[in-house]
N, C-alpha and C positions, 0 to 999 in steps of 0.2 A: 630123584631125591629120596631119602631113605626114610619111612614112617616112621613113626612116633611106637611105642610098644604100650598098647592099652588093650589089657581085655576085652573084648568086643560085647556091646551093650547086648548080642542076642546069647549070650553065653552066658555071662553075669553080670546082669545089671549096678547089684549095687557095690560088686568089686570095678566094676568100671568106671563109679562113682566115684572111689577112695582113688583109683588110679590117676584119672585128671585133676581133682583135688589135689594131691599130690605131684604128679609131673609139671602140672602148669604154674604150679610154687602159687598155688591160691593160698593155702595153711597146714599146718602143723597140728600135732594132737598134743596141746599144753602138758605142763609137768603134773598136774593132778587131774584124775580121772574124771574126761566128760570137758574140759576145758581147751580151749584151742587159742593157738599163736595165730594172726590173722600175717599173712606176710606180704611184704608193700604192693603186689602186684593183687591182691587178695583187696586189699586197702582202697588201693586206687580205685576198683571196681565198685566197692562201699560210698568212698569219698565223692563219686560222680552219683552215686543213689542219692547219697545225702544233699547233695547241692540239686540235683530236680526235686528231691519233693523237699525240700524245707522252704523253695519258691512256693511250690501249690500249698503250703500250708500256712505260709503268709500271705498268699494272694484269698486265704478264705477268712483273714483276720487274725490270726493264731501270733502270738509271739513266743518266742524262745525265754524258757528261765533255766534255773536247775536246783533240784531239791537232792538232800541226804541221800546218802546210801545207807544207811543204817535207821529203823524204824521202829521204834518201842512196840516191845511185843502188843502190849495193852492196846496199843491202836488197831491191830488187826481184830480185834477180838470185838470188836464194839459193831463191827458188822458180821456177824453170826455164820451165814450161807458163805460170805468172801473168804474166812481165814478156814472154814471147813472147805471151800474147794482149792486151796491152797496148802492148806498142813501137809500133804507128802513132799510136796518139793519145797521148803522150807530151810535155810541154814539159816541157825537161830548161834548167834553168839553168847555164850557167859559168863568167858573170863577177859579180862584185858588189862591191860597196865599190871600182872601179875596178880590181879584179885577177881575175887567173882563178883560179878556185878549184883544191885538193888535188884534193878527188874532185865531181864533177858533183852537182845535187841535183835530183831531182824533183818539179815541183808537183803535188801529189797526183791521180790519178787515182779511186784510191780507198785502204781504209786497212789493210788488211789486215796488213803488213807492218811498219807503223810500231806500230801496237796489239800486234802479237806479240811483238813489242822488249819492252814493257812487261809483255804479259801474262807473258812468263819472270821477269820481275823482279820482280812482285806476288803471281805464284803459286807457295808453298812446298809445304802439302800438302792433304791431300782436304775440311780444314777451310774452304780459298779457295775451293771449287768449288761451284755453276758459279757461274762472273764475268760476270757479264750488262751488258757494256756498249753504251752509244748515242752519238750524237752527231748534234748538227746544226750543218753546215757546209758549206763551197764543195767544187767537184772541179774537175779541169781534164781534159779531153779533145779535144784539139784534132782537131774535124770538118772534117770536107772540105765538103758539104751542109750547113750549118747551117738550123735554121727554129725560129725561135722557139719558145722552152717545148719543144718537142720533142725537137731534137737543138740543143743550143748546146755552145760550146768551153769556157764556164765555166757552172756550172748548180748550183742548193740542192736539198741533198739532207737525208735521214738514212739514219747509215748506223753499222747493230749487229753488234758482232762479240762472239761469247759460247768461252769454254771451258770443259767438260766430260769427267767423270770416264769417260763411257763413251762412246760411238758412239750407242748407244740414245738416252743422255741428250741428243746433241747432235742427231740426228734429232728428238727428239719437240720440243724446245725451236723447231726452225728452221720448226716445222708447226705450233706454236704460233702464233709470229709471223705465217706466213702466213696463217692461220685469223682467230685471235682478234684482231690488230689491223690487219691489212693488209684481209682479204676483209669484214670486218665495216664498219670505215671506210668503204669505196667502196660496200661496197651501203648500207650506215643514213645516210651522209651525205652520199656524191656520187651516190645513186642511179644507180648502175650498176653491170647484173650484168654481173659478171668467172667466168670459165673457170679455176679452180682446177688445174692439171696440172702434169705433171713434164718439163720439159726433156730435148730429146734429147739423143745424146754429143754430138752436132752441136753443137748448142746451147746447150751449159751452160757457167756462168761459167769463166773460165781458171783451173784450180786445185781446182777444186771436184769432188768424186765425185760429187752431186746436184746438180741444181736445180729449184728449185719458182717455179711463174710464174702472174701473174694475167694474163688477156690477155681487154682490151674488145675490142668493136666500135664502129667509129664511124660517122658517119652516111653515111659512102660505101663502108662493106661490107669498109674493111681494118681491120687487126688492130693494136691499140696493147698492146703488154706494159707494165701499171702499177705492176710491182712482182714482187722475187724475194725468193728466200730460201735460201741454199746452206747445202748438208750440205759443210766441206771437209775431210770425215774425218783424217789426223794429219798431212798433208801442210805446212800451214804449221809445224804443232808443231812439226815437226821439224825443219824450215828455221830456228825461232827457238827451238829448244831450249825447248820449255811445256811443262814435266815437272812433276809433285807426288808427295809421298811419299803411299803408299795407308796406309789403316789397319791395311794386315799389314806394314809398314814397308818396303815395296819401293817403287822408284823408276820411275814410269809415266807415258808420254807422254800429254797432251790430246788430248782429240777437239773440233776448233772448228765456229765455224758464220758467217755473216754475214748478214744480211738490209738490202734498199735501199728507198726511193722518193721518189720528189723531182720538183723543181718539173713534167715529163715531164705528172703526172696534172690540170696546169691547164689544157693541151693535150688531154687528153683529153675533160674536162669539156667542154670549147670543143667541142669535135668530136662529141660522143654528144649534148649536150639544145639549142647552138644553130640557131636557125633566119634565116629570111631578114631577119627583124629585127635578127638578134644575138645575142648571148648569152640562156642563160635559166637562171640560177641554182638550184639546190636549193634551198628556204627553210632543210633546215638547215645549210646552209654559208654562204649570203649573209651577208655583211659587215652588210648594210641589211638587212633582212626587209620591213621596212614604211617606204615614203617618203611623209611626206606635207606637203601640197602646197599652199601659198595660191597659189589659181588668181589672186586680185585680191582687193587688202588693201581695211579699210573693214567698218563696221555688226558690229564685233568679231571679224572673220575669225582674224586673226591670235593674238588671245586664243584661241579654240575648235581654232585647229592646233596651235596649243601644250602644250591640257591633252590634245588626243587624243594627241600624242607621247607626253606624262609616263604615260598612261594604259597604253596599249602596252608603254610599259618594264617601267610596275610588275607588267604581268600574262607577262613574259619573252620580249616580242618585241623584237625588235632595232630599234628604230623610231629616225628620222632627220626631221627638221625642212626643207625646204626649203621659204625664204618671202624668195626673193631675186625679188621683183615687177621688178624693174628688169632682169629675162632675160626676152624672151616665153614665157608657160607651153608654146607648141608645143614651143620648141626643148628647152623641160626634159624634156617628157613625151619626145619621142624617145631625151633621152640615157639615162634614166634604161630606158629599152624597150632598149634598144643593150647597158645594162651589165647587162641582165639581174635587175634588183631585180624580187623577186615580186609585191610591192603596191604600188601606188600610190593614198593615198588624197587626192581631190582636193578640198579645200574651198574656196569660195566664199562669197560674198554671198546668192546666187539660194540656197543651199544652206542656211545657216544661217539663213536667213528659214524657210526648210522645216521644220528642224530635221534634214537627214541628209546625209551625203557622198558623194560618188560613190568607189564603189572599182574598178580596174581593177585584172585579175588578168593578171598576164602569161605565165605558164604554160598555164593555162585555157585565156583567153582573154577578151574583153566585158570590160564594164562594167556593175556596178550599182549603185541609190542602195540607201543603209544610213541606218538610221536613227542617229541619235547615241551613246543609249544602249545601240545594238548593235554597235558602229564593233570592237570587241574582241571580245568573241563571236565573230563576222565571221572578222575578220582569223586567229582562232588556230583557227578550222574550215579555212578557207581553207588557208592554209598546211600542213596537215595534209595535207590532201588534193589539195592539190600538188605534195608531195613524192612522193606515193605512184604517181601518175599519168604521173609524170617517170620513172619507175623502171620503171613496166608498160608503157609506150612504149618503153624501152627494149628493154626483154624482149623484147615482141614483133615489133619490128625486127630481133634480135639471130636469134630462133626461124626469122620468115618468111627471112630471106637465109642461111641453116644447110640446107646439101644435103645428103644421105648418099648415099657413093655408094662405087661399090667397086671402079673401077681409077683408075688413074693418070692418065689420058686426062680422064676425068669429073671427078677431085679440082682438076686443074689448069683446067679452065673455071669448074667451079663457083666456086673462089677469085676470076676474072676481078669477080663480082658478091659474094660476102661468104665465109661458112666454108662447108669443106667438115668431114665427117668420114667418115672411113674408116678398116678396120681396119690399124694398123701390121703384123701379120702378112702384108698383102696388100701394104702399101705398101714397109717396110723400108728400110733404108740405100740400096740403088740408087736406090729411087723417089722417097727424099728427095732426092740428088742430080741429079735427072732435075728434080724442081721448084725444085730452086733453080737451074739454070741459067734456069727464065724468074722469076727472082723472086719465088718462093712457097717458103713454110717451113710448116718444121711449129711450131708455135706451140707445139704442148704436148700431152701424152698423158693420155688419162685412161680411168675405166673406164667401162664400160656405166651403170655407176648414175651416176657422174660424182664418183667418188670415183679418187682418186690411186693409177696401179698402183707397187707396191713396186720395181719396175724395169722396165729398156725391155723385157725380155723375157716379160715378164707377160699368160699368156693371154688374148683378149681385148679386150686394150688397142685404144684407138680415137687415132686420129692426126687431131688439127686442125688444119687445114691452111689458112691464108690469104695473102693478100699485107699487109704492114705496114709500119710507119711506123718 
């Protein structure tokens, strides 16, 4: 069978990036710069993100709304540190309906601001509390470096912003999130382990007292943050007046939280399990799980690819038909290797004279013949144990390029090739500055066990430190 033609990741990484991006019909580079067409098969891979975690984010209480895309400027302004860590990426509208407007408006960045509006107006007393909202929607951040699914100008996200009666409550609720439906999603179903840690002052969202961050590794040793989750103690409250009466009848400000992640983690995926081929799907996230395939119609091919479809569905795999004979099966099996579907089962002529299929596994690896009555069996071992394989490769990539080291000097080479970790006691504010002038950050702090210190200053704490995207 004839490969697929992609720049090979040890040659150029991130033309191999645009190459699969591109071959596998994930997306397009939109008509204005920085903006991207997501295209259905691009889609489908979103559409199954969005359907696992909008379950974990309602199994942690969270409901679905949806708020403006346009934001009165005056509202970002009323929180000081949020619209100064936000003013470069900013599209601010003035004219519309053919006139300049009263006051400017904002295409959202993100929503902080506009939800606080409301959460004052929906919240009376300790009865409302906590208010656990979501949403999935667009943002606008206008990039200088745009690169598809990664950093674009306009990009899908979700993004939950909750109010609580206490501090406590709004910390444990934002560690929830990151826990229960952020770090569980990526590892159960995009198979990759993420770095649970806490944001430096450096590094934390504009506005927020906390930040909590998942940060992969990808397959060239830098760092991708898949997702946060901010503690922003009463600081918006009190920019938008989120007060409730308590049950001793006194009148008491909210403690908020907000947690993100968004299309950024298809990019990721791209980048931790694809290889020189292409993409290589999770089985439990693939759109398709199992394709299967009349190599050449004829002596009831077509009949037997059919029932093994219906067969697969009925046993919960994701199975898809293709018996378009009039594409040569090479250039199918490539694309279908390109977009990363895990199974491929091939039937023929020569095969069903046999009575079994040939399955290729594209995680694995190879080809083997299956017998008919095992074609299911097969497939939901298979994909089992693909998924899981996908995930300890990870790991182990993630382990082997992981230095420990313990100055400054050493942290900043060893980033050169993947993470380093060292103790922030050793590293600190200077040393953090000293590596981001050559472009390395500290991604995120954590403890020895690898559980999340209480703050930066937390004995012990170990500082990850790589170069990222």
């Amino acid at each position: 069978m004839a490969k697929s033609v992609l720049t090979p990741q040890s040659e150029d990484f991130p033309r191999w990036y645009q190459d699969v991006v591109a071959k596998a019909e994930m997306a397009d580079n939109g008509p204005v710069r920085g903006t991207m067409v997501i295209r259905p098969y691009g889609y489908g891979i979103w559409e199954r993100m969005q359907a696992e975690m909008d379950a974990r984010i309602k199994a942690c209480g969270a409901k679905n709304a949806y708020f403006p895309l346009f934001i009165p400027e005056s509202y970002l302004t009323r929180e000081a540190e949020h619209v100064e860590g936000f003013s470069p990426e900013l599209a601010v509208v003035t004219h519309a309906g053919g006139k300049q407007l009263e006051e400017p408006v904002v295409v959202r960045p993100t929503s902080e601001t506009v939800i606080g509006e409301f959460m004052a107006k929906w919240i009376n007393s300790y009865r409302d509390l906590p208010l656990l909202l979501n949403q999935w929607a667009n943002v606008v951040r206008w990039e200088l470096r745009p690169r598809v699914f990664l950093r674009t100008s306009e990009f899908l996200w979700q993004e939950g912003h909750t109010a609580h009666a206490t501090e406590a409550d709004a910390a444990a609720y934002a560690a929830r999130i990151h826990r229960e439906a952020y770090e569980d999603f990526m590892v159960q179903i995009l198979a990759m382990p993420v770095i649970r840690g806490r944001k430096t002052k450096a590094e934390r969202f504009a506005g927020a007292t906390n930040t909590l961050a998942l940060e992969a590794m990808m397959r060239d040793g830098k760092a991708l943050q898949m997702g946060t989750s901010h503690e922003l103690g009463q600081n918006f409250a009190k920019a938008f007046n989120i007060k409730y009466l308590s049950s001793e009848g006194r009148q008491e400000t909210c403690w908020t939280a907000s947690w993100g992640t968004s299309t950024r983690m298809i990019g990721g995926l791209i980048m931790t399990h694809g290889d020189d081929n292409g993409l290589r799907i999770p089985p439990r996230l693939a759109p398709t799980q199992a394709l299967v395939m009349v190599v050449k119609d004829g002596d009831g091919v077509s009949d037997a690819a059919t029932r093994i479809t219906a067969e697969l569905a009925a046993a919960g795999v994701r199975a898809e038909l293709d018996d378009r004979t009039d594409t040569a099966f090479g250039r199918r099996a490539v694309d279908a290797e390109l977009k990363g579907i895990p199974l491929r089962i091939e039937v023929g002529p020569r095969d069903i004279a046999e009575h079994k299929v040939t399955i290729a596994r594209r995680i694995a690896g190879g080809k083997a013949p299956v017998a008919l009555d095992e074609v299911v069996a097969y497939a939901v071992r298979a994909l089992d144990e693909d998924q899981r394989a996908l995930f300890a490769e990870a790991l182990e990539r993630r382990d082997r390029l992981t230095a420990e080291v313990t100055t400054v000097e050493d942290a900043l080479e060893a980033a050169q090739t993947g993470f380093a970790r060292i103790p922030w006691a050793t590293l600190g504010v200077e040393g953090e500055r000293t590596l981001a002038a050559s472009a390395v950050t500290v991604r995120c702090l954590v403890r020895p066990d690898g559980e999340i210190p209480e703050s930066d200053d937390e004995e012990g704490a170990i500082a990850i430190v790589a170069r990222a995207y």
